[in-house]
PyMOL Python script that loads the backbone (N, CA, C, O; Angstrom):
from pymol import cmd

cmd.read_pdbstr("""\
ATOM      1  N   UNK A   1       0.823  -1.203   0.000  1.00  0.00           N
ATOM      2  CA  UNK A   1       0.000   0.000   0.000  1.00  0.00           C
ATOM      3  C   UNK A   1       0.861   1.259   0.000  1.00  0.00           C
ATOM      4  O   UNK A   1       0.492   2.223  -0.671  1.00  0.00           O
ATOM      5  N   UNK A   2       1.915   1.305   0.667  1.00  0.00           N
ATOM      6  CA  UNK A   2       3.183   2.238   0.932  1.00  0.00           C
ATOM      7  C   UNK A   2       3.127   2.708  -0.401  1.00  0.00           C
ATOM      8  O   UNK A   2       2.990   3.919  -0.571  1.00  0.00           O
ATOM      9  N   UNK A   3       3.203   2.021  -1.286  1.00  0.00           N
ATOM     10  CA  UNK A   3       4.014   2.486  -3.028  1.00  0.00           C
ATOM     11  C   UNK A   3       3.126   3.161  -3.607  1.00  0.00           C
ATOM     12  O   UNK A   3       3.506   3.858  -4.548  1.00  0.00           O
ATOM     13  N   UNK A   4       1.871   3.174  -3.291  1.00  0.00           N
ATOM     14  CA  UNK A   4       0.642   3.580  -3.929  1.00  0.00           C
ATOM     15  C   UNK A   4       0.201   5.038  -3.527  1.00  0.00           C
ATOM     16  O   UNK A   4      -0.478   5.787  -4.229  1.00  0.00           O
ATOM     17  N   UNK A   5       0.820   5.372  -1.989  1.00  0.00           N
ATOM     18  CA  UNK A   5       0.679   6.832  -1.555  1.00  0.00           C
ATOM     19  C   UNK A   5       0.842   7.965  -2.575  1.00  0.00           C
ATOM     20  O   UNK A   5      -0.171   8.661  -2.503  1.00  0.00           O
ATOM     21  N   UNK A   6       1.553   8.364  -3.343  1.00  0.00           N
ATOM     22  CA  UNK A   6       2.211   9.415  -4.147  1.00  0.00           C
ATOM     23  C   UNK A   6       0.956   9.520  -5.350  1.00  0.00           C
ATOM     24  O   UNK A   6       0.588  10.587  -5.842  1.00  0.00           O
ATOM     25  N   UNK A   7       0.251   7.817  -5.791  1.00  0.00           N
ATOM     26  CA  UNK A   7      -0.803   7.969  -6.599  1.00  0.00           C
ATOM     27  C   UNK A   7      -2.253   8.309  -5.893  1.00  0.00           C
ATOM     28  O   UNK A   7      -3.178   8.636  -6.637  1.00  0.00           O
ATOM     29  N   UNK A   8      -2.541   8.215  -4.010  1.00  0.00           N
ATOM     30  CA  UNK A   8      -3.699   8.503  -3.922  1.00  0.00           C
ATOM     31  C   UNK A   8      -3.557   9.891  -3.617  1.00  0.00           C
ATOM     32  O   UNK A   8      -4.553  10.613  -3.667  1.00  0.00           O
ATOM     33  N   UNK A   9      -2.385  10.373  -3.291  1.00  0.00           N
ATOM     34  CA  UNK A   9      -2.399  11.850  -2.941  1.00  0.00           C
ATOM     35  C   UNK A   9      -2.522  12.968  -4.464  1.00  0.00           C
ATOM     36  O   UNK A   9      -2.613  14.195  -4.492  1.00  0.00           O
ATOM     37  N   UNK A  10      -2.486  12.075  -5.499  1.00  0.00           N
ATOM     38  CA  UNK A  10      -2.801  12.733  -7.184  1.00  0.00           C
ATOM     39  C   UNK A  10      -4.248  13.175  -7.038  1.00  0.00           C
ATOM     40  O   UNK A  10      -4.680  14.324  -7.126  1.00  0.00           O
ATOM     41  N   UNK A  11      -4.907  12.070  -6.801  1.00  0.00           N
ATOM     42  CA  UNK A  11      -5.548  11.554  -7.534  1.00  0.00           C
ATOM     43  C   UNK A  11      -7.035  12.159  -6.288  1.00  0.00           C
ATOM     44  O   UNK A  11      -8.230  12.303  -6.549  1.00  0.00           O
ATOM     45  N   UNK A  12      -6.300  12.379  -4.990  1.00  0.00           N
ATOM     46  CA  UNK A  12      -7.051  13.228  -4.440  1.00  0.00           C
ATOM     47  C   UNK A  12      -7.524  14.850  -4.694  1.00  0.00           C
ATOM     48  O   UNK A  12      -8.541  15.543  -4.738  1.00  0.00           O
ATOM     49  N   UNK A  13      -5.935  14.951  -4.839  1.00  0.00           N
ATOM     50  CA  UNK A  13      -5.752  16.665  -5.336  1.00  0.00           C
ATOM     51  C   UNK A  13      -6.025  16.626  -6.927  1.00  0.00           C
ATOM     52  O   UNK A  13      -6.153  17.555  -7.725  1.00  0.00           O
ATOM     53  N   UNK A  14      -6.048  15.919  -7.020  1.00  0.00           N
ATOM     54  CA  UNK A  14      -6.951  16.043  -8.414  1.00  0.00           C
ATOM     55  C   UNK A  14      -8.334  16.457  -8.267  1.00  0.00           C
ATOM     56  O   UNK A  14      -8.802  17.510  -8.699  1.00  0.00           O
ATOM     57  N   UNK A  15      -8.947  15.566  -7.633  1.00  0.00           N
ATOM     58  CA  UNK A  15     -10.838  15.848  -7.325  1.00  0.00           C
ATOM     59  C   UNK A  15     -10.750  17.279  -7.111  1.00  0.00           C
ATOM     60  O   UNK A  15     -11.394  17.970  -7.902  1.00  0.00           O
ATOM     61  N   UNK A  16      -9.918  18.016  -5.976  1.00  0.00           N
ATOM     62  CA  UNK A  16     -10.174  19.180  -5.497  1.00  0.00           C
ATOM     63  C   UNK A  16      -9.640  20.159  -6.352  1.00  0.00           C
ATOM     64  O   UNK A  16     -10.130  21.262  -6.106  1.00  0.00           O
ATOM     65  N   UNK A  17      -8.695  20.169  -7.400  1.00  0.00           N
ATOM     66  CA  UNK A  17      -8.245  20.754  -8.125  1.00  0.00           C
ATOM     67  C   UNK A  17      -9.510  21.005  -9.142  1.00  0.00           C
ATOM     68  O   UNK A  17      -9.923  22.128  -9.432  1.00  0.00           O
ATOM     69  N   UNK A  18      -9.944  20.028  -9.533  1.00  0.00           N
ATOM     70  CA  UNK A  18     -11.078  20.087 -10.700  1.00  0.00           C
ATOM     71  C   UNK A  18     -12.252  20.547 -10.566  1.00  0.00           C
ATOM     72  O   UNK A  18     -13.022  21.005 -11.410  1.00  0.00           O
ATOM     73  N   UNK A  19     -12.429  20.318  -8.773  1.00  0.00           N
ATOM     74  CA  UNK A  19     -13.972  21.271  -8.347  1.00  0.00           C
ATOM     75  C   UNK A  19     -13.482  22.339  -8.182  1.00  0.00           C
ATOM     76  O   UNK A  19     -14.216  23.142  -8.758  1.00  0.00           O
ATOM     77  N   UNK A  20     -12.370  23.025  -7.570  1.00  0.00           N
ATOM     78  CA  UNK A  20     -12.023  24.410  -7.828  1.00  0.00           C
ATOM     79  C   UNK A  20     -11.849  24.993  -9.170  1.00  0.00           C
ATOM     80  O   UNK A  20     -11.950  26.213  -9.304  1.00  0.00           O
ATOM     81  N   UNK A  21     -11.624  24.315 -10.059  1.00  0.00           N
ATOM     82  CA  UNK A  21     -11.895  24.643 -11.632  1.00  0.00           C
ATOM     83  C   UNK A  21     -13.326  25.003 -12.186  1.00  0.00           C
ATOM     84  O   UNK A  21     -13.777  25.985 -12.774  1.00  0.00           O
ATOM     85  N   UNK A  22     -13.887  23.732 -11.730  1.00  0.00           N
ATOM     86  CA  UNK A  22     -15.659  24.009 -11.951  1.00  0.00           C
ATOM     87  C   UNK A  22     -16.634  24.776 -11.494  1.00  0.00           C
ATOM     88  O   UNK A  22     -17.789  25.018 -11.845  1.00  0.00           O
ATOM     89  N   UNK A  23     -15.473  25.327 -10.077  1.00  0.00           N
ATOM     90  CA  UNK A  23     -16.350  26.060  -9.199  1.00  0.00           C
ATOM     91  C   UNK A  23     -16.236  27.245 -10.349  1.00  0.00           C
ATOM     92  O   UNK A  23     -17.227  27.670 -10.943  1.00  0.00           O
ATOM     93  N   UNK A  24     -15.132  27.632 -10.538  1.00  0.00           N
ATOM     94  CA  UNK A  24     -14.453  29.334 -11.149  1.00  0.00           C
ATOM     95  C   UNK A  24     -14.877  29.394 -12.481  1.00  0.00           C
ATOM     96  O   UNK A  24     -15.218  30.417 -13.074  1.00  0.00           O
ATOM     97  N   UNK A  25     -14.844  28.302 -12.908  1.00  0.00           N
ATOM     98  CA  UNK A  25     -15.366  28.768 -14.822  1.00  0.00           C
ATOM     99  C   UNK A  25     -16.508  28.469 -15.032  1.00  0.00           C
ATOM    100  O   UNK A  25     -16.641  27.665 -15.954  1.00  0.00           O
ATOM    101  N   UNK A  26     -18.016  29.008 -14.216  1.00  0.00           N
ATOM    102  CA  UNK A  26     -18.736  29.320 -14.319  1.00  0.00           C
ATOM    103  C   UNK A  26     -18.702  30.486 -14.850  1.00  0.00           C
ATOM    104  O   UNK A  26     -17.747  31.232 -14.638  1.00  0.00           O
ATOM    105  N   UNK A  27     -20.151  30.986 -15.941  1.00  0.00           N
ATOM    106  CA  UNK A  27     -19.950  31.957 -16.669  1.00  0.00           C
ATOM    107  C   UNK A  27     -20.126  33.340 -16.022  1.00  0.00           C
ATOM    108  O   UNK A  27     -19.718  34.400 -16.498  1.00  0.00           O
ATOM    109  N   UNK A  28     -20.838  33.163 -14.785  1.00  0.00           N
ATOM    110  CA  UNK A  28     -21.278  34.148 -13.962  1.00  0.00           C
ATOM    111  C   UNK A  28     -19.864  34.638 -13.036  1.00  0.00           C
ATOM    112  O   UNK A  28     -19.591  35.830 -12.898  1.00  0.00           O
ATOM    113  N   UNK A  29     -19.007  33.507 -12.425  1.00  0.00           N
ATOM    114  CA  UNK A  29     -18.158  33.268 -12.051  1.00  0.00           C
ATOM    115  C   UNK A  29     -18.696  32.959 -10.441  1.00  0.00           C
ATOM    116  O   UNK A  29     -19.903  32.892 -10.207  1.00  0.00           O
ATOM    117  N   UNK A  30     -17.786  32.800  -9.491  1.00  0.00           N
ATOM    118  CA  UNK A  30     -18.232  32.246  -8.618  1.00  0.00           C
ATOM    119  C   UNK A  30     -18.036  33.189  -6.941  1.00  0.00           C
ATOM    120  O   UNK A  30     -17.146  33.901  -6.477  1.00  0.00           O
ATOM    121  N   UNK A  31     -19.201  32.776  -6.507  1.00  0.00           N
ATOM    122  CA  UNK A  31     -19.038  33.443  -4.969  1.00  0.00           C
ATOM    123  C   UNK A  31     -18.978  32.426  -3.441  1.00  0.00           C
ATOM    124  O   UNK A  31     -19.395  32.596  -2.295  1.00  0.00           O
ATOM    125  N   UNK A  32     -18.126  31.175  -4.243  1.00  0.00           N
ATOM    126  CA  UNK A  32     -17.812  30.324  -2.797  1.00  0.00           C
ATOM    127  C   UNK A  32     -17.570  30.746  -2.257  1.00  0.00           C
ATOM    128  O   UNK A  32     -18.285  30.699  -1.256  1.00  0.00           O
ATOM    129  N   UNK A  33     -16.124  31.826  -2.149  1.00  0.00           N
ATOM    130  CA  UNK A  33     -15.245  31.887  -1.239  1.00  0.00           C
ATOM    131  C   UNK A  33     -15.812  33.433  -0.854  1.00  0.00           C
ATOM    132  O   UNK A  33     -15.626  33.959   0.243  1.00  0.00           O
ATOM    133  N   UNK A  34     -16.319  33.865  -1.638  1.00  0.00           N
ATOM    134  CA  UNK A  34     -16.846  35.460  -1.221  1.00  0.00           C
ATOM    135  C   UNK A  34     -18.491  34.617   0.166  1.00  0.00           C
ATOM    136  O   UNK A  34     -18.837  35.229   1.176  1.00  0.00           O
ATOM    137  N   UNK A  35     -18.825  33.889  -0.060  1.00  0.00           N
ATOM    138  CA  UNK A  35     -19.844  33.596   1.110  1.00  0.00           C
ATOM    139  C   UNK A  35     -19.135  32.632   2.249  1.00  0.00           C
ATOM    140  O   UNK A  35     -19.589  32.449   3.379  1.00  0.00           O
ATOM    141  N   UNK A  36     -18.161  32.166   1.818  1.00  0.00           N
ATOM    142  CA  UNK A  36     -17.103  31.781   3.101  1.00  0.00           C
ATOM    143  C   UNK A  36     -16.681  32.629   3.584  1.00  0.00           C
ATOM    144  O   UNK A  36     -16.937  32.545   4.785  1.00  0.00           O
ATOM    145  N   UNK A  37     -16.049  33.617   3.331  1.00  0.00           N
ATOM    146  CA  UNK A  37     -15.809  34.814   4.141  1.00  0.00           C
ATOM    147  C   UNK A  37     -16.465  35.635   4.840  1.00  0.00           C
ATOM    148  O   UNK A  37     -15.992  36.061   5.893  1.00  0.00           O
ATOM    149  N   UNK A  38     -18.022  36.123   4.262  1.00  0.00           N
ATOM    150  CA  UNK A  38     -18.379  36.737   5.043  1.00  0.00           C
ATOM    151  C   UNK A  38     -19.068  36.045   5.992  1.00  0.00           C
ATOM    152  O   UNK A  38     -19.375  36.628   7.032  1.00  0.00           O
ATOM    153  N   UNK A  39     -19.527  34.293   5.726  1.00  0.00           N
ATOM    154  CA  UNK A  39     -20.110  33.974   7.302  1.00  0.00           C
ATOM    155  C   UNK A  39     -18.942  34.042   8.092  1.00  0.00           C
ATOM    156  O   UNK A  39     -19.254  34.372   9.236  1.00  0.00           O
ATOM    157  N   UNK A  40     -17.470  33.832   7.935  1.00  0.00           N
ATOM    158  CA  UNK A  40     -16.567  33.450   8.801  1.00  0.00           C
ATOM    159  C   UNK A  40     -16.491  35.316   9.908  1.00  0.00           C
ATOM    160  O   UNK A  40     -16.509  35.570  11.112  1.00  0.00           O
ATOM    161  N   UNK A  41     -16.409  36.141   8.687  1.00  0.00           N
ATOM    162  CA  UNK A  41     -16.469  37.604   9.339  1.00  0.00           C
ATOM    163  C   UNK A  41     -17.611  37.772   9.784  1.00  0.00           C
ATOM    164  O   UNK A  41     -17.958  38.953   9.777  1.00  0.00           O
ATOM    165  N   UNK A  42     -18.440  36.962  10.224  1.00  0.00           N
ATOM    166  CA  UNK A  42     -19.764  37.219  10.997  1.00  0.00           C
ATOM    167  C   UNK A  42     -19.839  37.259  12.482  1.00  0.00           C
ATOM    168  O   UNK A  42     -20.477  37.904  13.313  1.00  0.00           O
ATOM    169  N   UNK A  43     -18.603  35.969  12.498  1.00  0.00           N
ATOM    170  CA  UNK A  43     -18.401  35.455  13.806  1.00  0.00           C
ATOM    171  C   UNK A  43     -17.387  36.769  14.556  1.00  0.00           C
ATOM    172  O   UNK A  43     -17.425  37.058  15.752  1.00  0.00           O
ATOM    173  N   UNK A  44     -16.477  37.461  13.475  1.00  0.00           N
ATOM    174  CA  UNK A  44     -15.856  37.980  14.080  1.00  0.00           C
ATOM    175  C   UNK A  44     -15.854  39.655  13.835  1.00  0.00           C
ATOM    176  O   UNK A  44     -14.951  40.479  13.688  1.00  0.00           O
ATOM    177  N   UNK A  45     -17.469  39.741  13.869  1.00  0.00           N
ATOM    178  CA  UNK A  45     -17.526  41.245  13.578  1.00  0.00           C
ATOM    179  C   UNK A  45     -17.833  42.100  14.955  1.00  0.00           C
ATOM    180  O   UNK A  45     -18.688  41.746  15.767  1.00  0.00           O
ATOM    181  N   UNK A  46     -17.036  43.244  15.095  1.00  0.00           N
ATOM    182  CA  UNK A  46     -17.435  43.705  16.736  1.00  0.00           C
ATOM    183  C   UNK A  46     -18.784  44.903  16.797  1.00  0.00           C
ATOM    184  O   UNK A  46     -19.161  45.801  16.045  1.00  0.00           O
ATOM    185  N   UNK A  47     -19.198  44.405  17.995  1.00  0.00           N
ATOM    186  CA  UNK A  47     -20.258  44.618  18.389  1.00  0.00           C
ATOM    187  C   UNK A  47     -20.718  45.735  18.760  1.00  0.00           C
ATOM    188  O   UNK A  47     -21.878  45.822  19.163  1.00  0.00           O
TER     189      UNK A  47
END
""", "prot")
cmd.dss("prot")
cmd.show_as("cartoon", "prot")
cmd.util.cbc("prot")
cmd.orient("prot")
């Protein structure tokens, strides 16, 4: 299984490579990371 590491760590970052592709070349383009941010700055907005 040892020898095979270098191909599941591809082949992982592959999946995530390709949904970050699919996410962005939408024609509209994309607001994942613009709605990750602002719930995350939600938590840390002062009061």
């Amino acid at each position: 299984m040892g020898e095979y590491d270098a191909v599941w760590v591809f082949i992982i970052s592959l999946v995530f490579v390709g949904f970050y592709i699919y996410i962005e070349a939408r024609p509209k383009g994309s607001n994942l990371f613009e709605s990750i941010s602002k719930t995350i700055s939600r938590f840390f907005r002062s009061r």
